[in-house]
KEKE-405923 format. One record per residue (C-alpha): x, y, z. Coordinates in steps of 0.02 Angstrom, whole numbers, padded with zeros to 5 digits, always signed. Example, Ala and Ser with C-alpha at 12.3 -4.5 7.8 and 13.67 -1.06 7.14 Angstrom:
KEKE-405923
+00615-00225+00390+00684-00053+00357
This chain:
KEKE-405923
+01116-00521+03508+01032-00374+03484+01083-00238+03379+01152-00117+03503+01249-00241+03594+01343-00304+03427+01366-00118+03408+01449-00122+03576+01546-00265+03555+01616-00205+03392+01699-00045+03462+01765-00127+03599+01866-00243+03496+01918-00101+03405+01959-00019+03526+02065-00166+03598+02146-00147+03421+02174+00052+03429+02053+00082+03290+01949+00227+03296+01765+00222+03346+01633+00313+03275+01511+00313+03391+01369+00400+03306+01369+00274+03158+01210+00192+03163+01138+00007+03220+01127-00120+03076+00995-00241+03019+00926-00340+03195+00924-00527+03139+00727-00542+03114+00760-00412+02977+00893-00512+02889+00860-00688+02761+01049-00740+02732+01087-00804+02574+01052-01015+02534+01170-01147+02509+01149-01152+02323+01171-00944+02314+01343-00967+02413+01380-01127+02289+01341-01003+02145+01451-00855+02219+01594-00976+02278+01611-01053+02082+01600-00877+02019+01746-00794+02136+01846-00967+02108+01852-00941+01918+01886-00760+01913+02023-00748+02030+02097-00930+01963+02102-00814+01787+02174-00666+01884+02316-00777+01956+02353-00884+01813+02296-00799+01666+02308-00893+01488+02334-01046+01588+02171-01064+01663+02043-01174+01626+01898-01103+01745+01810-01010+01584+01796-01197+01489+01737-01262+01643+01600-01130+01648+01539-01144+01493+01550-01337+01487+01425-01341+01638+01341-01185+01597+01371-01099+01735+01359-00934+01652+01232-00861+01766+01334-00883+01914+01429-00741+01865+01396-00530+01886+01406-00473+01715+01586-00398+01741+01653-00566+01797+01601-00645+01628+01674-00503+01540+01816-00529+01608+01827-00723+01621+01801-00731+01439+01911-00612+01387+02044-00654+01274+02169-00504+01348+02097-00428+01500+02163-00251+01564+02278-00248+01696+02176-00155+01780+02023-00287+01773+02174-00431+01838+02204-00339+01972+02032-00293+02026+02001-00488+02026+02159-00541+02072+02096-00446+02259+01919-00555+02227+02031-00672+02316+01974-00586+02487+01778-00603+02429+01804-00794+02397+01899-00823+02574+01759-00718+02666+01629-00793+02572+01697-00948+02587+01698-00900+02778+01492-00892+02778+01492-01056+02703+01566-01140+02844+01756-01202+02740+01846-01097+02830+01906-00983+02996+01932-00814+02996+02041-00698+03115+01961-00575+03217+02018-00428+03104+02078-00433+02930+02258-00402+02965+02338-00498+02819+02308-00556+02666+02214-00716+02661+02261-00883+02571+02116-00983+02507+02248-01135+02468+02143-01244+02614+02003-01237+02514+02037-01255+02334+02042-01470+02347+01842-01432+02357+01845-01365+02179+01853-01456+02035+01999-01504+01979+01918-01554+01784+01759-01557+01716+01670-01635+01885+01522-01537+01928+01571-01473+02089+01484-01601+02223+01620-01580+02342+01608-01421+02370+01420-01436+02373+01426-01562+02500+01538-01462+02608+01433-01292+02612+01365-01267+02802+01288-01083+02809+01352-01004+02953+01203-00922+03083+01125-00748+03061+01190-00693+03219+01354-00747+03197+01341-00671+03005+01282-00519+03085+01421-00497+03200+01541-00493+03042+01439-00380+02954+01423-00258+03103+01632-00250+03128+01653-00229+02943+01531-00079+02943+01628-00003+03081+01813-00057+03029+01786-00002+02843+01727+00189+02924+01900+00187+03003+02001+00135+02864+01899+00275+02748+01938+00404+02897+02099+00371+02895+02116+00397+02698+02035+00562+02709+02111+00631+02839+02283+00580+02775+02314+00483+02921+02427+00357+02923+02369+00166+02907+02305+00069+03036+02395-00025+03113+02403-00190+03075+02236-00179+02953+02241-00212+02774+02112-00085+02704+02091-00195+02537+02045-00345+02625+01918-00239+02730+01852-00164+02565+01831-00362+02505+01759-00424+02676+01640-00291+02680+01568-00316+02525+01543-00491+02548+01455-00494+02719+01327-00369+02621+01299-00481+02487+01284-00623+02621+01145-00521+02737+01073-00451+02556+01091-00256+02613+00989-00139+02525+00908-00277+02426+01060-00305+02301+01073-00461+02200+01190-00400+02079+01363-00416+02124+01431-00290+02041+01337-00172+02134+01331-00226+02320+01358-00084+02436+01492-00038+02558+01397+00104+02639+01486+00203+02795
């Protein structure tokens, strides 16, 4: 699909939704300008949102930090996800901020082929379908490795182009004291967003922490 016709899909779906449309927002990457990310970079991203958010959820009682250091899995993480796997007594603030990580593991989870998606983000997800293809112990994780089928750049692309667009909306709304749209959960879009860019590799960013959610 070409750039301007995902661009034209995209609005009419929102549209169909009663989201507003900027129409002047530009095209995004065409899909001979995009390398998605490999299987082992979405095996690397999926152990990394699986341990923070299982530490989010169930605090003292998780066992994802042993399991990363036991394998040395280290590097998987963004430097503020191993601050705050390894912290003794993270903020409340930081548990929060990964508790909604949840939303990056279920879209990312969504380019790895584990999972469907809904049209629009208009709930919160549940990644409890997918967490028998984590370890469970020690096991290095060749269940979930086996499992990983990268999703297509066009289909990636689509995402990534209704994200763009959706995430202007929500951010309209906020500013303009508007009330919420209907039916959209502006967190999750914040998540989703962020993902798909770290999946199509926008502006070049590798580091987690710092992947951009331009409108």
């Amino acid at each position: 699909m070409l750039p301007q016709d995902r661009k034209t899909s995209s609005e009419e779906l929102l549209r169909t939704h009663n989201v507003s449309v900027n129409a002047y927002l530009p095209l995004i990457e065409s899909e001979d300008e995009v390398e998605l990310r490999s299987a082992d970079e979405l095996l690397h991203r999926l152990i990394a949102l699986w341990s923070v958010v299982d530490k989010a959820f169930l605090r003292e009682e998780s066992k994802t930090a042993e399991y990363i250091a036991a394998h040395r899995m280290q590097a998987y993480l963004s430097e503020k996800e191993r601050q705050f796997l390894f912290a003794e007594s993270p903020t409340d603030q930081d548990t929060i901020h990964f508790s909604w990580q949840l939303e990056a593991l279920y879209f990312v989870a969504w380019c790895a082929g584990l999972l469907e998606i809904a049209a629009l983000p208009d709930e919160e997800s549940s990644v409890k379908p997918i967490l028998p293809l984590f370890p469970s112990g020690l096991e290095p994780p060749d269940r979930l490795r086996r499992e990983i089928r990268p999703r297509g750049v066009s289909e990636v692309l689509d995402r990534a182009d209704l994200m763009y667009r959706l995430h202007w909306a929500v951010r309209d709304a906020r500013l303009n004291g508007a009330p919420p749209l209907n039916g959209i959960n502006g967190g999750v879009v914040q998540e989703w967003h962020r993902a798909v860019n770290w999946m199509i590799r926008y502006d070049g960013e590798n580091n987690w922490d710092q992947v951009g959610t331009d409108t």
